[in-house]
matplotlib code that plots the C-alpha trace (Angstrom):
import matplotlib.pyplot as plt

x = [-18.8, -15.3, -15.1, -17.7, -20.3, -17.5, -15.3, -17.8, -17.4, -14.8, -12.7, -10.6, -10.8, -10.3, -11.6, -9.4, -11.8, -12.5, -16.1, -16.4, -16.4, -18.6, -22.0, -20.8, -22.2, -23.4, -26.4, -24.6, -21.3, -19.8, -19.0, -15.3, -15.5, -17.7, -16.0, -16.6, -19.3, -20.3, -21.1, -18.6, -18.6, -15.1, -15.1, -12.5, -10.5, -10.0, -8.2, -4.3, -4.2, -1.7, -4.6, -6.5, -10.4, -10.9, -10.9, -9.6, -6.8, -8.6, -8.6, -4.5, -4.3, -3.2, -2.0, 0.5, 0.5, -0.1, -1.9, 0.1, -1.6]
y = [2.3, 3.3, 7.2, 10.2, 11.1, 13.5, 11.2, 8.7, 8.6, 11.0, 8.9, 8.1, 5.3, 5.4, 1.9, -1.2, -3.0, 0.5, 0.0, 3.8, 4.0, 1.6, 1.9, 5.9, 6.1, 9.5, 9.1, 12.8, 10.8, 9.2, 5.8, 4.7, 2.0, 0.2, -2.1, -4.1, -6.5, -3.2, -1.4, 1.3, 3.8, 5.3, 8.5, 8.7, 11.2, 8.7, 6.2, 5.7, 8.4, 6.2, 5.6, 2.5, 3.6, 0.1, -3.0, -5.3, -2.1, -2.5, 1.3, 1.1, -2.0, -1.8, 2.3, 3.2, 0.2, 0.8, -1.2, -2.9, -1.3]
z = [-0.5, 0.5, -0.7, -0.7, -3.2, -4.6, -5.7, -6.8, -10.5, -10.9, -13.9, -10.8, -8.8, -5.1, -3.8, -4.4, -6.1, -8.3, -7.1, -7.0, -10.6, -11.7, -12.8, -14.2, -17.6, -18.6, -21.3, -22.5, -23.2, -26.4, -25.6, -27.7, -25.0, -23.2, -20.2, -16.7, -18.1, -19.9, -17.3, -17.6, -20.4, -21.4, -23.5, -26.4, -24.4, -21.6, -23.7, -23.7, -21.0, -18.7, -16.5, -16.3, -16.4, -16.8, -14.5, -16.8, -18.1, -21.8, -22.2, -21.8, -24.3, -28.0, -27.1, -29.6, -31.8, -35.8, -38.2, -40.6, -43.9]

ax = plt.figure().add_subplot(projection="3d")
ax.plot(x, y, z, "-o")
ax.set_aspect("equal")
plt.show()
């Protein structure tokens, strides 16, 4: 582990490899996205923030695009 146990989990990842912020999930938290082989739970409010909670960036994809109804 590269950072302390305060930043450990803290929505913002210090490590390269964003090891810090894996393995996070809250059982209190509502998942709108479940990420990193599902191992990472990302609340609603996390999503299209211009952060990348995600390895993989999913939580950034898709922001701002409108379905076609």
């Amino acid at each position: 582990m590269c950072v302390g146990a305060g930043e450990r989990c803290d929505g913002v990842p210090q490590c390269p490899d964003a090891s810090d912020e894996t393995g996070c999930w809250n059982p209190t938290q509502e998942c709108a996205l479940r990420c990193d082989a599902a191992t990472r739970c990302v609340p609603e409010s996390w999503l299209c923030d211009g952060h990348a909670d995600c390895l993989d960036h999913a939580d950034e994809q898709g922001c701002g695009e409108t379905l076609g109804l």
